[in-house]
Every structure is written in structure tokens, then in C-alpha cells.
C-alpha positions as CSV (number, residue, x, y, z in Angstrom):
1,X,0.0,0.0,0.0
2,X,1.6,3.1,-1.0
3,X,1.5,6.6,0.4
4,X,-0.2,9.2,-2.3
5,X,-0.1,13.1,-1.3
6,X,-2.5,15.5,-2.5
7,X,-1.7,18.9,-1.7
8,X,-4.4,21.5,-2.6
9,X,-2.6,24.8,-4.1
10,X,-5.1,26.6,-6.6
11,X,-6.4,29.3,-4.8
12,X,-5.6,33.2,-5.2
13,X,-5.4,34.5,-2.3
14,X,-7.5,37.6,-2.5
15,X,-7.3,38.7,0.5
16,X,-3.0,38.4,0.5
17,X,-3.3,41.5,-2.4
18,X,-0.4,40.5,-4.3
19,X,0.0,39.1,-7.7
20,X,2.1,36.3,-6.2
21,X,-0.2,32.4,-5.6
22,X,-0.9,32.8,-1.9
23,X,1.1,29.6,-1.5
24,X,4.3,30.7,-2.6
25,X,4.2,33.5,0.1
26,X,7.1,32.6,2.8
27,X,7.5,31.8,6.1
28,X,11.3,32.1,7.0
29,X,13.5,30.9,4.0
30,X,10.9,29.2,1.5
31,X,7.0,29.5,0.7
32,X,4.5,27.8,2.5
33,X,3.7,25.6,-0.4
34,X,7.4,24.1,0.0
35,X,6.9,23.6,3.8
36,X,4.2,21.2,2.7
37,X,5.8,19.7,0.4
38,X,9.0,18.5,2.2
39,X,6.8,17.2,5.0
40,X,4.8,15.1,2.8
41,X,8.5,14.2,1.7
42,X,9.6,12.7,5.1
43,X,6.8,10.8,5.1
44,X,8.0,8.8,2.4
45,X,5.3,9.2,-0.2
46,X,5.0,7.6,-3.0
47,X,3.6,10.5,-5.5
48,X,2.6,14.1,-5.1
49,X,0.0,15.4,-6.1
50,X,0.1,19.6,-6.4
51,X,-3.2,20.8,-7.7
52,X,-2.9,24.5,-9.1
53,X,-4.6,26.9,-10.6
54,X,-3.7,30.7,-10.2
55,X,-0.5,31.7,-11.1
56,X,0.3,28.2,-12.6
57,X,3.9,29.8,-14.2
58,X,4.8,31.3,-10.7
59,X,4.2,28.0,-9.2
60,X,5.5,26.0,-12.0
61,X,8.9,28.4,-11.7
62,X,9.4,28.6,-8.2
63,X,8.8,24.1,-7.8
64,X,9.1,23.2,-11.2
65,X,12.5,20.9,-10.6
66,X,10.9,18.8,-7.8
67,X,9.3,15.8,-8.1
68,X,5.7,16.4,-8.5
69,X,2.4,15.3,-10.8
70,X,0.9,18.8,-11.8
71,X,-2.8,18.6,-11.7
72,X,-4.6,21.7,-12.9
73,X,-8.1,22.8,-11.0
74,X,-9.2,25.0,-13.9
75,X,-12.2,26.4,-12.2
76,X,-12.3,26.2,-8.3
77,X,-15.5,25.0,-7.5
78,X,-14.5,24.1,-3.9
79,X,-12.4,21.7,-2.5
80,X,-14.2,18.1,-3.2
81,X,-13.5,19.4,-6.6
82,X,-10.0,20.1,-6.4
83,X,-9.1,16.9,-5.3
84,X,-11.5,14.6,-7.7
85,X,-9.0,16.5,-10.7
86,X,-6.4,14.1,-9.3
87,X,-8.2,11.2,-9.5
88,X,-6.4,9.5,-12.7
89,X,-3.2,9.8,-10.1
90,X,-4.9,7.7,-7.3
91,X,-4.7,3.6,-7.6
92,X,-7.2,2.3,-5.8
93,X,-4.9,0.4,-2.8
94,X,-3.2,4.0,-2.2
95,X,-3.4,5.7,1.1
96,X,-4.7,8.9,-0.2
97,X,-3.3,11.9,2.2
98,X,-5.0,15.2,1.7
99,X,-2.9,18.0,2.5
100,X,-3.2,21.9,1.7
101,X,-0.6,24.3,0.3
102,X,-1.3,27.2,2.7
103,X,-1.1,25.3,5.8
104,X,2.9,25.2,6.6
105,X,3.1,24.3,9.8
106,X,1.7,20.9,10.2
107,X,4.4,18.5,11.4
108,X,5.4,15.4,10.8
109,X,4.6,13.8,13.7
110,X,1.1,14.3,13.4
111,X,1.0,13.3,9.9
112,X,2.2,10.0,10.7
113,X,-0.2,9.8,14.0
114,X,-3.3,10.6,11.7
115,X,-1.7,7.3,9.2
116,X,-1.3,5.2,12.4
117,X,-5.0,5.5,13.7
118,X,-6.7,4.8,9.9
119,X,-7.9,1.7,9.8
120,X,-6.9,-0.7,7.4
121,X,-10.5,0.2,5.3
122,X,-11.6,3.1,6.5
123,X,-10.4,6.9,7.1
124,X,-9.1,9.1,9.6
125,X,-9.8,12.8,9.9
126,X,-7.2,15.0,12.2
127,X,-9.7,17.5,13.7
128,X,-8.7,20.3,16.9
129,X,-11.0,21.7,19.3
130,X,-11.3,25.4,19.0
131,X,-12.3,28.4,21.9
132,X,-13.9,30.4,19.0
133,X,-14.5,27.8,15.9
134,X,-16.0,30.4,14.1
135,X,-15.4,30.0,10.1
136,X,-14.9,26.3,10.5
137,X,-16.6,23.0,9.8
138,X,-18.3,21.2,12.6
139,X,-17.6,17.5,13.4
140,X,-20.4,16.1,14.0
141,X,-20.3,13.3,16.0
142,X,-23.7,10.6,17.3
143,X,-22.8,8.6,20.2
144,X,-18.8,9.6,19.9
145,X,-18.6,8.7,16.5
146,X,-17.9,10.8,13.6
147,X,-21.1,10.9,11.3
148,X,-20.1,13.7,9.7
149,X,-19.0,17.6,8.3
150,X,-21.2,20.5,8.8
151,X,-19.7,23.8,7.0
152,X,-20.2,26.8,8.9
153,X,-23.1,28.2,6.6
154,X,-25.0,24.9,6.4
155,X,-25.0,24.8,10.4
156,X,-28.0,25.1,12.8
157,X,-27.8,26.9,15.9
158,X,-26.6,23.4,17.7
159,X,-24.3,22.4,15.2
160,X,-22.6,26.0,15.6
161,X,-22.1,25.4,19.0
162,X,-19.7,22.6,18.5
163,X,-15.8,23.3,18.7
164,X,-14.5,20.1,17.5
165,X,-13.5,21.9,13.9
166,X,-12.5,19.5,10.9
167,X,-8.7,20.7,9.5
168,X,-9.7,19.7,6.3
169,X,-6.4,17.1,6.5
170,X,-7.3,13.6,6.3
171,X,-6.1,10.3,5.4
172,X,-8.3,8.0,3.0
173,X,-8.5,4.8,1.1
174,X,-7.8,5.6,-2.9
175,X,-10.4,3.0,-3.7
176,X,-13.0,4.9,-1.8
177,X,-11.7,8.2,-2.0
178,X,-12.6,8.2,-6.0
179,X,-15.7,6.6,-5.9
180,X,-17.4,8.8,-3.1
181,X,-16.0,11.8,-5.3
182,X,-17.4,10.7,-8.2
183,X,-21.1,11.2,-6.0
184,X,-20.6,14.8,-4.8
185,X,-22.8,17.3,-4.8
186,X,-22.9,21.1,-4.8
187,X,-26.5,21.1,-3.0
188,X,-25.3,23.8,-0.7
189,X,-25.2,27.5,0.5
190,X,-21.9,28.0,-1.4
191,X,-22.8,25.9,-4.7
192,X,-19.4,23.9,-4.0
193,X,-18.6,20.1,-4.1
194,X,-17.6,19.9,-0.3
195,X,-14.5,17.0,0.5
196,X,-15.8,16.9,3.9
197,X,-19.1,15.5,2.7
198,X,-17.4,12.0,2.1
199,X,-17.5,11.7,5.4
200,X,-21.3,11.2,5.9
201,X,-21.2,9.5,2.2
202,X,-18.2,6.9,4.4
203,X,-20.9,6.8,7.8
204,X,-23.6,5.2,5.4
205,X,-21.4,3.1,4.1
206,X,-20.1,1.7,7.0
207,X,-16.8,2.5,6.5
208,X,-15.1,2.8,9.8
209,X,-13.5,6.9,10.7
210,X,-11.2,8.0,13.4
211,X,-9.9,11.1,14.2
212,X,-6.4,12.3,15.5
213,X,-5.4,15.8,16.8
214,X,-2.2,17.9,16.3
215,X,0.2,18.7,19.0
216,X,-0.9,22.0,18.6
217,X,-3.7,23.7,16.9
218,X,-1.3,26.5,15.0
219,X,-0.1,23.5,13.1
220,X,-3.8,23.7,11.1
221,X,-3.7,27.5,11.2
222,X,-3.6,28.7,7.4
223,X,-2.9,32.3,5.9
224,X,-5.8,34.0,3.9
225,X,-3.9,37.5,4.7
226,X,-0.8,39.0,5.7
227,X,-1.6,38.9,9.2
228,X,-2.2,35.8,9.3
229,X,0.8,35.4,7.6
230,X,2.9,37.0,10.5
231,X,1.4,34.8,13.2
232,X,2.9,32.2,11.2
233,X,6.1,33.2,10.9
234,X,6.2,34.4,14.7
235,X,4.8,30.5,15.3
236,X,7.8,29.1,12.9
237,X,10.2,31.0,14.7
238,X,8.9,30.1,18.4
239,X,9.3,26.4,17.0
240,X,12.6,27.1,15.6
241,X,14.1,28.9,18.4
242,X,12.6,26.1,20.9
243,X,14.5,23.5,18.7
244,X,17.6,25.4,19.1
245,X,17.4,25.8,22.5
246,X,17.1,22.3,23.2
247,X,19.9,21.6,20.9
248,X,22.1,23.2,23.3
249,X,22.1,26.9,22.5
250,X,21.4,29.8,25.2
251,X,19.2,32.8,23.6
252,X,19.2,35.8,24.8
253,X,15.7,36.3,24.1
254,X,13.9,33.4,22.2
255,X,11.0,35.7,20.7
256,X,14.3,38.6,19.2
257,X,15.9,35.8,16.6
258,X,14.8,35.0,13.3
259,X,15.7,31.3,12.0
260,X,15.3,31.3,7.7
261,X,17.4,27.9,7.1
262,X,18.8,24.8,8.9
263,X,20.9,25.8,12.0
264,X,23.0,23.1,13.1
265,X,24.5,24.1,16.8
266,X,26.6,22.5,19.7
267,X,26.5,22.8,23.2
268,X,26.9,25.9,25.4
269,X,26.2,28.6,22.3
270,X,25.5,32.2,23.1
271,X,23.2,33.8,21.2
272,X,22.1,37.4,21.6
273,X,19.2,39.7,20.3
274,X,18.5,40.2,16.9
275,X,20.6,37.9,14.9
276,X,19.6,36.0,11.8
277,X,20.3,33.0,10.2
278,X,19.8,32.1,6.7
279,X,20.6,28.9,4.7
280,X,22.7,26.4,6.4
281,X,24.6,27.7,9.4
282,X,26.5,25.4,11.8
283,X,27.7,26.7,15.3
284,X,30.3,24.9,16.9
285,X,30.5,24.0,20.5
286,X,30.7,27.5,23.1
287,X,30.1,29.9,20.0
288,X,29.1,33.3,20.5
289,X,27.0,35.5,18.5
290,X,26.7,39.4,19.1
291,X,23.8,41.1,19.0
292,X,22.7,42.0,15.1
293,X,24.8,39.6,13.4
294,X,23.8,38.3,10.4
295,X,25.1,34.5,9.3
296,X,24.6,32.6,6.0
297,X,25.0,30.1,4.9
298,X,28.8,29.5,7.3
299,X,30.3,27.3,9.1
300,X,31.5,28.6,12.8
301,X,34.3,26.3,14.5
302,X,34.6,25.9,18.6
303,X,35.1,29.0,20.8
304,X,34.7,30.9,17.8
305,X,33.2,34.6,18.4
306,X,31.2,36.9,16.2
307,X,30.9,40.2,17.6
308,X,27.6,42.5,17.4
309,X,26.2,43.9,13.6
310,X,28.9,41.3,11.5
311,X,27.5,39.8,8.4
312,X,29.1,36.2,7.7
313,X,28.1,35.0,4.4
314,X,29.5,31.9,2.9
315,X,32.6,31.4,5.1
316,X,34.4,29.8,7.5
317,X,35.8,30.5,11.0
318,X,38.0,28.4,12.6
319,X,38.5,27.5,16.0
320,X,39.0,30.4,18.6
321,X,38.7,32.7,15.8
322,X,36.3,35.9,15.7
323,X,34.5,38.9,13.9
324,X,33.4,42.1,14.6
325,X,32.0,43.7,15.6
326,X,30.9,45.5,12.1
327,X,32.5,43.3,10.5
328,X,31.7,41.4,7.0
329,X,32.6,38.5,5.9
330,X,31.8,37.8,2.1
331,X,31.5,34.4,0.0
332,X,35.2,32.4,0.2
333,X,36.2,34.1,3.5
334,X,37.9,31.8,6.2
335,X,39.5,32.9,9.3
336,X,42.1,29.8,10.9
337,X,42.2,29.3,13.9
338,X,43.0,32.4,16.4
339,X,42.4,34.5,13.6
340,X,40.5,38.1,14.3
341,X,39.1,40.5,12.2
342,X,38.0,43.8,13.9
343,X,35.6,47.2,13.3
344,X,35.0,47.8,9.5
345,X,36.8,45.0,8.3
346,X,36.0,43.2,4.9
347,X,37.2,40.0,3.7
348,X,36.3,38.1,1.1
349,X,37.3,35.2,-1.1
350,X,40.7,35.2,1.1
351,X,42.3,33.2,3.8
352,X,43.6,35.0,6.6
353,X,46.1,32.4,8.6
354,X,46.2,31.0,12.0
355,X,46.8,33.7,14.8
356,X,46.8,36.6,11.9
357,X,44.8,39.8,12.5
358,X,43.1,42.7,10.6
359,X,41.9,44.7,13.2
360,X,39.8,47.4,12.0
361,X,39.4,49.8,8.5
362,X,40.7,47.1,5.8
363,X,39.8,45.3,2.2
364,X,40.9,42.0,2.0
365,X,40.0,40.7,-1.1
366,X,41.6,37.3,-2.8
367,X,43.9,37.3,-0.7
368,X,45.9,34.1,0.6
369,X,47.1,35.1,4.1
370,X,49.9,33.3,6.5
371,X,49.8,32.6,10.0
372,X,51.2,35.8,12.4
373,X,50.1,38.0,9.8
374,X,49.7,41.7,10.9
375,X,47.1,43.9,9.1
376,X,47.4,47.8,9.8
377,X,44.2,49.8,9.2
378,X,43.0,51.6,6.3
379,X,45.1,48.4,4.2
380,X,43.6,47.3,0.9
381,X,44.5,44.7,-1.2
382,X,43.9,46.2,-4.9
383,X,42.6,43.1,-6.3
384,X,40.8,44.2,-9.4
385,X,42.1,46.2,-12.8
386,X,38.0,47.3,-14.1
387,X,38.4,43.4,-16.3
388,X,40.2,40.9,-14.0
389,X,40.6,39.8,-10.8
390,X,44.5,38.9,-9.6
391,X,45.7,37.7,-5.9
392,X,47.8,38.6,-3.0
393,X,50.0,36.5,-1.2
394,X,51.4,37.4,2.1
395,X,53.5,34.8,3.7
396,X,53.5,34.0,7.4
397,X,55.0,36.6,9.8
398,X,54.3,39.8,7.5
399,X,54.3,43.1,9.3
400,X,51.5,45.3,7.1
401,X,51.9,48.9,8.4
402,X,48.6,50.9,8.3
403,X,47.1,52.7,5.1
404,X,48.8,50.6,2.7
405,X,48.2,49.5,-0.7
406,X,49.1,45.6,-2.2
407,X,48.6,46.2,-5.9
408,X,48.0,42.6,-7.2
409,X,49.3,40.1,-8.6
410,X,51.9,40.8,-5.8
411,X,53.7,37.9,-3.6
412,X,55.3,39.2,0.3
413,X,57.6,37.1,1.5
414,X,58.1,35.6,4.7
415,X,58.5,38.0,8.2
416,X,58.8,41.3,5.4
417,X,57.5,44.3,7.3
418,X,55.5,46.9,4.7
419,X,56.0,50.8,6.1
420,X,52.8,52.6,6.7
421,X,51.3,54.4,3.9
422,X,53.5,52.5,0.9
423,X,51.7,51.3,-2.1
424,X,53.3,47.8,-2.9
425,X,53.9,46.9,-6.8
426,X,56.0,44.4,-6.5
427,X,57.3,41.4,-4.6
428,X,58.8,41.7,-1.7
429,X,61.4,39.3,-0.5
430,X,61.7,37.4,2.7
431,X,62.9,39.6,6.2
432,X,62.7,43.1,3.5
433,X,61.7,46.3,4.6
434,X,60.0,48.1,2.4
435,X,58.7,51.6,2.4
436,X,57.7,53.8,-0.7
437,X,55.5,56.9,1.0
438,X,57.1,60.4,-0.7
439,X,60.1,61.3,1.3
440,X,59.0,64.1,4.4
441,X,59.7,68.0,3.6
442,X,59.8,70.5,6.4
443,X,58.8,74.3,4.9
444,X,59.9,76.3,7.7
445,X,57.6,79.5,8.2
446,X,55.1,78.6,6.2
447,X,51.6,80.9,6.1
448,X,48.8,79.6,5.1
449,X,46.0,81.1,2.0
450,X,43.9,84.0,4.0
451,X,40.6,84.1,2.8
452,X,39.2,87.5,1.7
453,X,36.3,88.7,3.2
454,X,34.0,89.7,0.1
């Protein structure tokens, strides 16, 4: 018996007022559509089934290279509908697992509760008891069992009063599933073909239903608007943060971090206000992150430290090395171990060596960089000639005195010390001293231009 997905995507999303599907609007670092879609993944499904409708080339763009059966729902006449259009993608000994495309946050966990409890023939319904389940179908149950789905506008003043609420997520038998499809009706207030009234059609039948509940109801909580929207994020983030924490990390404050990738960290990790991560990040043990700093898509060794408002993109600290604060670290940095840059420091595509420093005012830009290396403000490698990038290679033990220019392709050798202020042409040997600032004059009594009053 296989596992068949059918995630419901076609709908607009008025009420998000954007030209973008509603489903492809994010939550941290990908839409909610994709949230969906890699949990029905680690389930171990089978098939997907993504029925679309608006937007189809925005959709088709944005999740074209995955693998998924396209179904189009060219006119959305309501939800029964939208699933029967995948019916040629359903064999009739599938589990059938009915999913939707702006519901991000439903976990894996419960998925695979709601599978457990079906039985072998019959379906199983995850539902959540609501305060206020105003807006949603009522399960209506006789005795304690499910007999069947009463939408909000088809309810009488008893049924309204219910707060068991249907999620619209549900598990069902392929074989079944098509066939009690294939009977719907749109005899209703909203003229729709209603998926929930198979469950009444499955109560006549005989067909045994059970019903599961999430961990938590924000895990059924979709997005019709940008409000919503943002309680979804803050609800991803709690969850993300949580997971963190548990992993090993201290936060400064849980709800001031925002978490847009996967975040790999080890034990005893400091993490202050206002950081972000995005992409794969992976913290060390007894790392600490200032407050502000921005990391993507990097890889932080032990005891490494990156100060307050440093932006680490695409590089690599090693152990016992640190950043910042204001720092940046662009795509093809790496720090070795002990290494430190300081204040307005920028480094990319260069390796600065064990121990070395650049602490504060410098461009460092492919650069290959030796251990006990010594970087004077206000240096800058001039790696660029307007067509072509060239490097600079500064050997272990360098002395770089402040305001200096490396004009690559340019080699400096081994324990050479560079006098402040000299713009470097060529190589330098091992042990040289090299200076090339403009020799000093003294003009004795010298006035300065008056300025004429006019």
C-alpha cells in the first residue's frame, strides 16, 4: 500500500493583495507551499499530487525541478472538486493523504499519527478543538462517532455550537476516496462540491472513521492575509528557536531571533538579540553570536566569536577565531584558527592564517594570508584592474603597516615588514623592509592662503 499526497494549491489569495499564488508567500526561507511539500516528503510518499490553478507559471517556476504530478483545477469550484481532478493519479490500494498548500506548519509527527489510527479500510480525519470555531466545519459526531461535516453556513444553531473543527487534512482509502468523489454534490449554500461530505457519504457506508489531533492547533492555522501570515512566521520561529534551544544553545531572548534555514549548533552557544540566520549555518561548541549579526550560509568552528552587527556570508571560522563587531565576511572568506578581524573590516574570497589579525578599516579581497600576519588599518589589497581579478599572497610573519596598498598580482615574502602608507607593486622578499611613501619635507615658516572677506 503506497503513500499518495494530494496537496491542494489553486487558490488566489485575495485577500494576501499580491499578484504572487498565496502559497508561494514565505514563512522564514521558503513558501508555505514548500513547507508542505517537504513534509509530505519525510513521510516517504510515493507520489505528489500539487493541484494548481492561479498563477500556474509562478508556481510552476518557483517548484518546477521537484518531483511532482501537476494537476490543474481549472475552475475552483471548492475543495471536493480540487481533489477529484487528481483522480487518474490515485490507484485504488493507495493511502490517499489530503494535505493543503497554505497550511505550513503541520508537522510530521502528526502526519504519521493521523496514518497510524486509519484503519486498514476506513479513514481518519485529524480535527482540533477550537475556543472560538467560528469559520470552521463542525464534526459532528452521534454517540462519539464521527457521522459527519457541517460547514459553517449549512450549520444550525446546535451544530454552531460545537468546537471540535474539521482541518480539512485527512487520510483516506484511494479506492473509496474516488468513488465517493465521483457522488458529490454542490446542493449547498456556497454551490461547491464539499470534501468533507465524504465523510457522511463513508458513515452510510459503514466505513469505519477515526480522528487524530495535532500537538498544537497552530499546526492547522492557514494564511488568507498577511496577518495571518505574520502569526505564522512568529509560530515558525517560536518552533525554531525552541528547537535550538534544546539543541544546546542559550538565547538571549527566544522571541528577538529570526531562523530562515537549517541551524546546526553544539553545546553551550550564546546567542544574543536580533541575529539572523539564513541557509545552512553550523555553530560549533561554546560559540558566540553578538547582538545583530547576520550568518549565511557558514560554518563557525569551537570557541569561535562573532561580535555584534557582522555579516558572515558563505565562510568559515576556525576554532578560537572571531569577527566584529561590524564586521563582513563575504562568499570564500575563512578565518584559521585564532584568527581576528576587527571594526570595518571586509574580507572576502581570502584566507587569513592562523593567529593573523586585521583589526579594523581594511579590504581583503583574494587574498591568501599566513599565520602571524599583521594587518594595519586603512590596508587594501587592490585586487581588481575594471576586467580581472588577480591575488595577493602574504606569507607567514608579515608586518603590514597601516594605510597601505598591495597592488595585485603581488607575492610578500616571509617575516617582510610593509612601512605605513607605501603602495606595494612588487614582490617583496623574505625579512625586506620596504617603504615607498614620498620622502617628508619641512617648509619652515610657512603661512597659510587668508581668505578674503568679500
Amino acid at each position: 500500500m503506497s503513500l499518495n499526497v494530494v496537496i491542494l494549491a489553486a487558490g488566489k489569495g485575495t485577500r494576501m493583495r499580491s499578484d504572487l499564488p498565496k502559497v508561494l508567500h514565505p514563512i522564514a526561507h521558503k513558501s508555505m507551499v514548500q513547507h508542505v511539500i517537504d513534509t509530505a516528503n519525510s513521510l516517504g510518499s510515493s507520489a505528489i499530487q500539487l493541484v494548481y490553478g492561479y498563477g500556474a507559471d509562478k508556481l510552476q517556476a518557483a517548484l518546477g525541478e521537484q518531483a511532482l504530478n501537476w494537476v490543474l483545477q481549472a475552475e475552483q469550484l471548492g475543495t471536493g472538486h480540487a481533489v477529484a481532478q487528481a483522480n487518474p493519479n490515485i490507484n485504488d490500494d493507495d493511502t490517499v493523504l489530503i494535505l493543503y498548500g497554505d497550511v505550513p506548519l503541520i508537522q510530521q509527527s502528526t502526519l504519521e499519527a493521523l496514518l497510524t489510527v486509519r484503519p486498514t479500510n476506513g479513514l481518519a480525519i485529524l480535527t482540533v478543538n477550537l475556543p472560538n470555531p467560528t469559520g470552521y466545519g463542525r464534526i459532528v459526531r452521534e454517540q462519539g462517532k464521527v457521522v459527519g461535516i457541517i460547514e459553517q453556513k449549512d450549520a444550525n444553531a446546535e451544530q454552531l455550537a460545537i468546537n471540535e473543527v474539521n482541518t480539512g487534512i485527512m487520510a483516506v482509502p484511494g479506492k473509496q476516496l474516488k468513488a465517493w468523489l465521483n457522488r458529490l454534490s454542490n446542493n449547498n449554500a456556497q454551490g461547491e462540491y464539499y470534501l468533507t461530505d465524504i465523510i457522511a457519504m463513508a458513515n452510510v457506508d459503514g466505513v469505519e472513521i477515526t480522528t487524530s489531533q495535532p500537538q498544537s492547533a497552530i499546526e492547522v492555522e492557514g494564511a488568507n492575509n498577511r496577518v495571518q501570515l505574520a502569526q505564522l512566521e512568529r509560530a515558525y520561529q517560536a518552533r525554531a528557536a525552541e528547537k535550538m534551544m534544546l539543541e544546546g544553545a542559550n538565547l538571549r531572548d527566544p522571541a528577538r531571533i529570526d531562523i530562515r534555514g537549517d541551524v546546526s549548533v553544539g553545546m553551550d552557544v550564546m546567542i544574543d538579540v536580533n541575529v539572523i540566520f539564513q541557509g545552512k549555518v553550523t555553530l560549533g561548541n561554546n560559540v558566540t553570536i553578538g547582538a545583530g549579526a547576520i550568518l549565511i550560509d557558514c560554518d563557525i568552528a569551537d570557541n569561535a566569536e562573532i561580535k555584534p552587527y557582522t555579516i558572515v556570508e558563505g565562510a568559515k571560522l576556525g576554532q578560537a577565531a572571531s569577527a566584529g563587531p561590524f564586521a563582513r565576511l563575504r562568499p570564500g572568506a575563512e578565518l584559521k584558527e585564532d584568527a581576528h578581524i576587527g571594526n570595518f573590516v571586509e574580507i572576502k574570497k581570502s584566507v587569513l592564517g592562523k593567529g593573523s589579525k586585521a583589526g579594523h578599516l581594511a579590504y581583503l579581497g583574494d587574498a591568501q594570508i599566513g599565520a602571524g600576519v599583521n594587518i594595519g588599518a586603512g590596508t587594501i589589497t587592490c585586487n581588481y584592474d575594471g576586467a580581472n581579478k588577480f591575488i595577493t599572497t602574504i606569507e607567514d610573519g608579515v608586518f603590514v603597516g597601516s594605510d597601505t596598498q598591495l597592488v595585485a598580482p603581488v607575492t610578500i615574502g616571509k617575516n617582510a615588514t610593509l612601512g605605513a602608507g607605501s603602495t606595494i607593486t612588487k614582490d617583496v622578499a623574505e625579512n625586506e623592509l620596504v617603504i615607498t611613501r614620498v620622502k617628508q619635507r619641512h617648509i619652515t615658516g610657512w603661512q597659510r592662503p587668508i581668505k578674503i572677506k568679500k
